[in-house]
C-alpha positions in Angstrom: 111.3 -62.2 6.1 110.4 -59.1 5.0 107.2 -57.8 3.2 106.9 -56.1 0.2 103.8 -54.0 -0.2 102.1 -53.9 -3.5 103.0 -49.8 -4.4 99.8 -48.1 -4.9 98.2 -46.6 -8.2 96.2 -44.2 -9.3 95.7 -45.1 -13.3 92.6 -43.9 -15.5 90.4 -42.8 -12.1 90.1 -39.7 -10.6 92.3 -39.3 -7.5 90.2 -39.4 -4.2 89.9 -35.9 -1.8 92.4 -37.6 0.8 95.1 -37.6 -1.6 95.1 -34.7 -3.2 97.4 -33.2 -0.6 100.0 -31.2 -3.4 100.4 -27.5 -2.0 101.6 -24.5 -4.1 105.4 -25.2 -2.9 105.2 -29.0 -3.5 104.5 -28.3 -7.4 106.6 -25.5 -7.5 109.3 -27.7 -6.3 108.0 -30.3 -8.8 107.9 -28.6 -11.6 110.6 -26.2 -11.0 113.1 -29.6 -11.1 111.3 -30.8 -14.0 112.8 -27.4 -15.8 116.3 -28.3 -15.2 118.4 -30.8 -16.5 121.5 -31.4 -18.8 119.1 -31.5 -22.1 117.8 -28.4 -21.4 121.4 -26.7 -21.0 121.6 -28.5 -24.2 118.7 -26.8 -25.6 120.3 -23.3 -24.3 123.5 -24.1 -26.2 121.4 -24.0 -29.8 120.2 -20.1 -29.1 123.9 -19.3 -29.4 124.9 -22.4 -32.2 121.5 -22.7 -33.9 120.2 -19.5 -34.2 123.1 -17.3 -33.8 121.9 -15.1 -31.4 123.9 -12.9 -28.9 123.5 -14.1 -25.1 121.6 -10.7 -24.3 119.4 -11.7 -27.1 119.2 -15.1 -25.5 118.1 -13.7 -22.3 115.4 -12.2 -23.5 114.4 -15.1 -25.8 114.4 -17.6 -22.5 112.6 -15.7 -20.4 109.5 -14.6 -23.1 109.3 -18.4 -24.0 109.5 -19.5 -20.8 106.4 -17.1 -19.8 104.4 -17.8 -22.7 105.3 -21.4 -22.5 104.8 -22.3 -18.7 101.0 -20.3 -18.6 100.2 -22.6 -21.3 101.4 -25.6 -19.7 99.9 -24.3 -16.4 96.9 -23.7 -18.2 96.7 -27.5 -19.5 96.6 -28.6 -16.0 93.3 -26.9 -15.0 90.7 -28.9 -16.1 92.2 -32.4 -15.6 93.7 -31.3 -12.0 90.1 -30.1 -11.3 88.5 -33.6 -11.9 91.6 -35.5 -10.7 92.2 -37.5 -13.7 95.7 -37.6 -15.8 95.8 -35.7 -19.2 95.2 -38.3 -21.7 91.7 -39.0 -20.0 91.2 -35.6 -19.7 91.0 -35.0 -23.1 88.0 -37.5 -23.2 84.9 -35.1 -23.3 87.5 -32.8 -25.6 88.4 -35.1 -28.7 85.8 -38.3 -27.8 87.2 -41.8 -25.7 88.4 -43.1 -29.5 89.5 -39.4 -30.2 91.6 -39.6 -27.4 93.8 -42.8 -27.9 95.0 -40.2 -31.0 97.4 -38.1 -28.9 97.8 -41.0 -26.5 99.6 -42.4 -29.0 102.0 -39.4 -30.1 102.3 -38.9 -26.2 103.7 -42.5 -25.7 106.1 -41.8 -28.5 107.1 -38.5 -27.4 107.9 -40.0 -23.7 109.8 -42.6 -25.0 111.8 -40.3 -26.7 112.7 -38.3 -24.0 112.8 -40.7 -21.9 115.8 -42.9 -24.5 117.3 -39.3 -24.6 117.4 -38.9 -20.6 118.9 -42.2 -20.4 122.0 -41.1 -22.9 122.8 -37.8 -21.9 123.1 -39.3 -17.9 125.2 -42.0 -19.4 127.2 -39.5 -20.9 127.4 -37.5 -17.8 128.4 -40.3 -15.7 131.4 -41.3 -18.7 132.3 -37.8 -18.2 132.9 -37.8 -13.9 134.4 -41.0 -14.1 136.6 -40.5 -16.5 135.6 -42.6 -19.1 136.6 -45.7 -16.8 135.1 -48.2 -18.6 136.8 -47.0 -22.1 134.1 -45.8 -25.1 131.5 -48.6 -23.7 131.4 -46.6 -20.5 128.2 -44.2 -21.1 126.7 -47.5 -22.2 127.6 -49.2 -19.0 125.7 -46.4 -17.1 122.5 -46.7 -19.0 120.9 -49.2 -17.5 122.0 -48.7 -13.9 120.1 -45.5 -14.6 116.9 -47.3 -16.1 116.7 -49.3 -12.7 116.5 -46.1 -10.5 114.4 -44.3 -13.0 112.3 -47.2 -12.8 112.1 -47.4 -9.1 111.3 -44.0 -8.8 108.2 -44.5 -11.2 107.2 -47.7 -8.8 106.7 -45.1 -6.1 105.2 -42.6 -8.0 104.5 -38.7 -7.6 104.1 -38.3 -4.1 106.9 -40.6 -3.3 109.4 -38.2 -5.5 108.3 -35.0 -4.5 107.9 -35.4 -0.6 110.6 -38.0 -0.1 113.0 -37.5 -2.8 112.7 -33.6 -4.4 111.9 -31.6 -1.5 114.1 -33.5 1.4 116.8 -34.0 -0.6 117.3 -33.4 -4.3 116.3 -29.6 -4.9 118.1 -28.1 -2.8 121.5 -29.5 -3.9 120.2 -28.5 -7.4 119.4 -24.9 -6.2 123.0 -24.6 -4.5 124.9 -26.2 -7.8 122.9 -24.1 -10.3 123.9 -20.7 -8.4 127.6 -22.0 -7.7 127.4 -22.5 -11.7 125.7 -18.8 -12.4 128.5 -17.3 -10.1 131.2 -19.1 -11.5 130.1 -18.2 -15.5 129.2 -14.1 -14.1 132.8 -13.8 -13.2 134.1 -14.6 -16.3 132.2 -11.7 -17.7 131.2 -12.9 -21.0 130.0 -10.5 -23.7 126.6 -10.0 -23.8 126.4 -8.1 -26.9 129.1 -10.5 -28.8 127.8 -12.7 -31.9 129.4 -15.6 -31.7 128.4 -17.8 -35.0 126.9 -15.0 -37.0 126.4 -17.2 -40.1 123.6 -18.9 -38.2 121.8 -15.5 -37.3 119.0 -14.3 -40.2 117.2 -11.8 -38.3 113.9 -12.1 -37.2 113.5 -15.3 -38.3 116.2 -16.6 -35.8 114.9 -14.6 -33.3 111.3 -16.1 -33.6 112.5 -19.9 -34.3 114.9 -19.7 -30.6 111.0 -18.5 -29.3 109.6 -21.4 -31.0 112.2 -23.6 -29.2 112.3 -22.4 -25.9 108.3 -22.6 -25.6 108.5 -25.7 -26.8 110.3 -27.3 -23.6 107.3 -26.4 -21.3 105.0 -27.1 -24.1 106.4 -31.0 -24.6 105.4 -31.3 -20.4 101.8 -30.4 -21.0 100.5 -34.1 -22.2 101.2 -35.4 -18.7 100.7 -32.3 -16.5 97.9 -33.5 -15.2 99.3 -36.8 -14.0 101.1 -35.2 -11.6 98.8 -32.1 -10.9 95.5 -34.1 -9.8 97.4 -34.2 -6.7 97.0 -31.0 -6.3 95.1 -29.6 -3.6 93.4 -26.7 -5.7 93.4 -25.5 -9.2 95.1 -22.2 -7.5 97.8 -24.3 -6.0 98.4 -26.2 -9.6 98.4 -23.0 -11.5 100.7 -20.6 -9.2 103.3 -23.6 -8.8 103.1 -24.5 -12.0 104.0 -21.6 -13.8 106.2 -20.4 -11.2 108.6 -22.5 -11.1 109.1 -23.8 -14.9 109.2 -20.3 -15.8 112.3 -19.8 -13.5 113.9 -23.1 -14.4 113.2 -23.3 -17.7 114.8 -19.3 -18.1 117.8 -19.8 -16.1 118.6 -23.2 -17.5 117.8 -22.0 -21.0 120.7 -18.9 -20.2 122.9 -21.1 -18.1 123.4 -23.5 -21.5 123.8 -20.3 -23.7 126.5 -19.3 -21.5 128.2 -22.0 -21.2 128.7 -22.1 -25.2 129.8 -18.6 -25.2 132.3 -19.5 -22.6 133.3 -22.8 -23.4 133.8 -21.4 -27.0 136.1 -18.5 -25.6 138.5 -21.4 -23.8 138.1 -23.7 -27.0 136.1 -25.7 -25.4 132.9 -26.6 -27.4 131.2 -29.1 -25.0 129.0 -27.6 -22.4 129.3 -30.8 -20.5 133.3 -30.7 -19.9 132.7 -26.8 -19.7 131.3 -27.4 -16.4 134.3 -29.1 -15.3 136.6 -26.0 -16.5 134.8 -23.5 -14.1 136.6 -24.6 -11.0 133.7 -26.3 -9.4 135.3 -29.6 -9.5 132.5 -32.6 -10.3 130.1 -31.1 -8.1 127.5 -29.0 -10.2 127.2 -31.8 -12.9 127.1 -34.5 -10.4 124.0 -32.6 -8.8 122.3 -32.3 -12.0 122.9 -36.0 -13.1 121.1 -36.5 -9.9 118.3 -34.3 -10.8 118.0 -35.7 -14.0 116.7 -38.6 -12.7 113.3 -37.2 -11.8 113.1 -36.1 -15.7 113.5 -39.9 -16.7 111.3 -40.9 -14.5 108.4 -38.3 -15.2 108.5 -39.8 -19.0 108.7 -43.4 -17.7 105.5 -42.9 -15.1 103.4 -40.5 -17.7 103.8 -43.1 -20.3 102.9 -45.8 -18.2 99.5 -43.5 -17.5 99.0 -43.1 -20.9 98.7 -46.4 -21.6 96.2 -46.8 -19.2 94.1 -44.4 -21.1 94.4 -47.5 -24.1 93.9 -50.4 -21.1 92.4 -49.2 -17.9 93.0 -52.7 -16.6 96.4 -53.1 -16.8 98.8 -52.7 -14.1 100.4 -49.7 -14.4 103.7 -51.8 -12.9 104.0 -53.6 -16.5 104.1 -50.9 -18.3 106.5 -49.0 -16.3 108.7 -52.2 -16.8 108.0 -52.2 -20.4 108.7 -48.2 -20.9 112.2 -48.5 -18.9 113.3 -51.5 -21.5 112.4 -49.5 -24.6 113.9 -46.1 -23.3 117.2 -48.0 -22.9 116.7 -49.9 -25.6 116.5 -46.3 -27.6 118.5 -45.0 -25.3 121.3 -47.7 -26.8 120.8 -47.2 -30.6 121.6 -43.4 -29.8 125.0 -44.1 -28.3 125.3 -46.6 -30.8 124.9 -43.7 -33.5 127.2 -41.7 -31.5 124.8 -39.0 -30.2 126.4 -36.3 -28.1 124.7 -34.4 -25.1 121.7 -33.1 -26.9 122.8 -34.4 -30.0 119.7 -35.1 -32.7 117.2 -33.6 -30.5 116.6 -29.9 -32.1 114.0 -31.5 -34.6 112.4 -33.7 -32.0 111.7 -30.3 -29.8 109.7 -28.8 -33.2 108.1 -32.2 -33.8 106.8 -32.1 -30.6 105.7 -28.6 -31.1 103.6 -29.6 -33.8 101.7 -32.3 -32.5 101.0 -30.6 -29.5 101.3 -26.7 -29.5 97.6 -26.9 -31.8 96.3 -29.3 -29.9 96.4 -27.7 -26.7 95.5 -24.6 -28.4 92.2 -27.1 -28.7 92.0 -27.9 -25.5 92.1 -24.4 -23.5 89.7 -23.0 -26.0 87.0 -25.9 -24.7 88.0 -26.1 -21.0 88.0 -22.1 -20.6 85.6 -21.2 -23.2 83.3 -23.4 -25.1 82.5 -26.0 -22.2 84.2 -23.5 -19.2 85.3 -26.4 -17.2 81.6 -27.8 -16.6 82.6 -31.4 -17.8 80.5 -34.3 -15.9 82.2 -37.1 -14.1 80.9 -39.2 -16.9 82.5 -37.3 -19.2 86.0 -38.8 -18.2 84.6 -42.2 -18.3 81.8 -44.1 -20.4 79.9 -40.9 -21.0 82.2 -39.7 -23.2 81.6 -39.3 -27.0 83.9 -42.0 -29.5 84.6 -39.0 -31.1 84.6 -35.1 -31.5 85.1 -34.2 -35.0 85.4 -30.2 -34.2 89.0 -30.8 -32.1 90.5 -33.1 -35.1 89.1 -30.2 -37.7 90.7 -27.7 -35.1 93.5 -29.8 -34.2 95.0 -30.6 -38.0 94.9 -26.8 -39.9 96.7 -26.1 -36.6 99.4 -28.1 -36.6 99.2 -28.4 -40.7 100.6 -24.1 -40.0 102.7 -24.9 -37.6 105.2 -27.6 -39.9 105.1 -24.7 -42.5 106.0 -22.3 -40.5 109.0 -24.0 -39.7 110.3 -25.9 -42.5 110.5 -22.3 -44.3 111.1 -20.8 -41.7 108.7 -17.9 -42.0 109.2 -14.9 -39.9 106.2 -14.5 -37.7 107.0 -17.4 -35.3 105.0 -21.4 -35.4 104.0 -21.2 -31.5 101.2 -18.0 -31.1 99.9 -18.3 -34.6 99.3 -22.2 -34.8 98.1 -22.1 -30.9 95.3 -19.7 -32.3 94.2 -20.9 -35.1 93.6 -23.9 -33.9 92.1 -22.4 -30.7 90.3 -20.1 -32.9 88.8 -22.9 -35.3 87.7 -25.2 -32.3 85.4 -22.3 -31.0 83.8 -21.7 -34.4 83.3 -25.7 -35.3 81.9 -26.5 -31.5 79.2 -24.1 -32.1 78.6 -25.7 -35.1 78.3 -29.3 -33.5 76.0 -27.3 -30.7 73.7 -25.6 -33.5 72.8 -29.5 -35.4 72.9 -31.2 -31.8 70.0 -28.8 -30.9 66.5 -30.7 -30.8 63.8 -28.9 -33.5 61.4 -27.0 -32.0 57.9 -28.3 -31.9 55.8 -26.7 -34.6 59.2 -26.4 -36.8 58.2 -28.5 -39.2 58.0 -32.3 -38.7 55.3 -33.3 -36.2 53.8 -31.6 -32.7 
């Protein structure tokens, strides 16, 4: 008979020396595949659709929000790879142990959602190679064949998918489809300079909302950085991977989606998805991705099954990743039901995310780099930790509070940068306000000696 071992897991405690074996390559593979996927082609697609902008414009656009965005995720890795604990717990000595079960709750719902959208859009995929095979049930069909692999994959966890799965195997079929589909679009010689729906361009303010988008994929990865980076080896090794390689996924797959519009457009063709198929590739570049994809899905399944830990450090992590998978395809379901398209309903979700989490994070690198400067006690992560820090909610709020407004009327100075520092700003003021009543009277001050 044969054995199964119970899989190991690492869930609110920090990660012991041995294992945190993750070199600069190994998260640059990591994070680089966590930048691609069909959604964020998707994405792409809205710089030409949403925001009307040209694809030299979009070039640009994908490459400055991929900079701005990855450094900040990379940055939201430091302190929680340094003590080895995922985000959510990280953010203990930050917002307080209570204060923390706050974004661990948008964090859950966010995953989910990704996660339900992940699901669809490889359904879809999989409807699209085969043909439909199955009839208009067939996408559904796929669902939850995927949410039994994405599942599995979670069950082994991160050092399972990035040395066994990613970087023998997956990448670099990735890496040879994504250039096969880069050559294939450059010979068509689309028009950089062309607009192709100018009723959706307004100027700056297009301009600045595609930057608020495109920052906001990396930015949406930053609640569970850390779940994956305490692996890490060093800080150094988390930060140079990091950043390295979302920035180049996240820019080429941001383009690759814009171009695909522009050229599927040209051909009459507005689905990306099928526009793939027109390139004479064959299956092969979207059968590659929807392979990829995988490790996406199962990134929000894992990191939501962390999170929850932060809520119930004595669960098994095993039943919530079993719980996660059944609502994402539950979700996942009631989208196709609705009859969601590749990317379909998701623009808003990307600025809702933004949001929550652009201010807050804006929170956090002002107290890990320079109100507390990284000198957190083990403690802090634990039972040592405040219930809760009122400076990062009176930060937090005003921050995301300018952010919405920003947005919903679409004022032209950008939500990301200016939310980020206010927020930032405010925590540094209000935490040397905390510091200044915290400190103890002199003796001789008034009261007794």
């Amino acid at each position: 008979m044969v054995r199964l071992r119970r899989p190991p897991e690492w869930g609110v405690d920090p990660v012991p020396e041995p294992l945190r074996i993750l070199r600069t390559f190994d998260l640059f593979v990591l994070w680089s595949s966590l930048g691609v996927g069909l959604l964020v082609l998707a994405a792409g697609t809205f710089l030409i659709s949403a925001f009307g902008l040209t694809l030299g414009e979009s070039i640009v656009i994908a490459l400055a929000g991929s900079i701005v965005g990855s450094l900040m995720l990379a940055a939201a890795a430091h302190h929680g790879s340094r003590a080895g604990v995922p985000t959510m717990v990280s953010l203990r000595p930050i917002l307080g142990r209570r204060g923390s079960y706050v974004p661990t709750a948008f964090n859950v719902f966010q995953l989910l959602g990704w996660a339900a959208f992940e699901l669809l859009v490889m359904g879809l995929a999989a409807a699209a190679l085969m043909g439909d095979v199955f009839g208009s049930a067939t996408a559904a069909v796929f669902i939850p064949v995927f949410g039994a692999v994405v599942a599995a994959l979670a069950v082994g966890g991160p050092l399972v998918v990035v040395r066994k799965w990613l970087e023998r195997f997956a990448i670099w079929l990735v890496y040879a489809s994504t250039i096969a589909i880069a050559v294939a679009l450059a010979l068509r010689a689309p028009d950089l300079g062309a607009r192709l729906v100018p009723m959706s361009f307004v100027g700056a303010t297009s301009l600045l909302l595609a930057l608020d988008l495109v920052i906001a994929m990396p930015v949406s990865w930053w609640p569970l950085i850390a779940d994956y980076n305490r692996f890490a080896r060093t800080t150094r090794a988390s930060f140079l991977g990091t950043s390295i390689g979302y920035t180049l996924s996240n820019t080429v797959f941001y383009v690759l989606g814009a171009t695909l519009l522009a050229v599927g457009l040209a051909l009459g063709e507005p689905d990306f998805v099928r526009v793939i198929g027109l390139l004479g590739l064959s299956a092969f570049p979207l059968l590659i991705i929807l392979v990829d994809e995988t490790d996406n899905a199962f990134a929000n399944v894992y990191s939501t099954a962390v999170s929850m830990q932060n809520l119930a450090p004595k669960r098994r992590q095993i039943g919530f990743i079993v719980a996660a998978t059944v609502l994402a395809m539950a979700a996942a379901f009631v989208l196709w039901g609705r009859g969601e398209e590749v990317g379909g309903g998701y623009e808003g979700f990307l600025f809702l995310i933004g949001g929550l989490f652009v201010p807050l994070l804006g929170v956090v690198v002002a107290d890990s780099f320079v109100v507390r400067r990284g000198a957190y006690a083990p403690d802090d992560f634990a039972d040592g930790a405040p219930g809760i820090r009122w400076p990062a909610f009176a930060s937090w709020i005003p921050g995301a509070a300018l952010y919405f407004v920003i947005v919903l009327f679409q004022i032209p100075i950008g939500a990301t940068l200016p939310s980020f520092a206010l927020a930032a700003g405010l925590h540094v003021a209000l935490s040397k306000v905390e510091q200044a009543f915290a400190r103890p009277t002199p003796s001789g001050a008034g009261g007794n000696p």
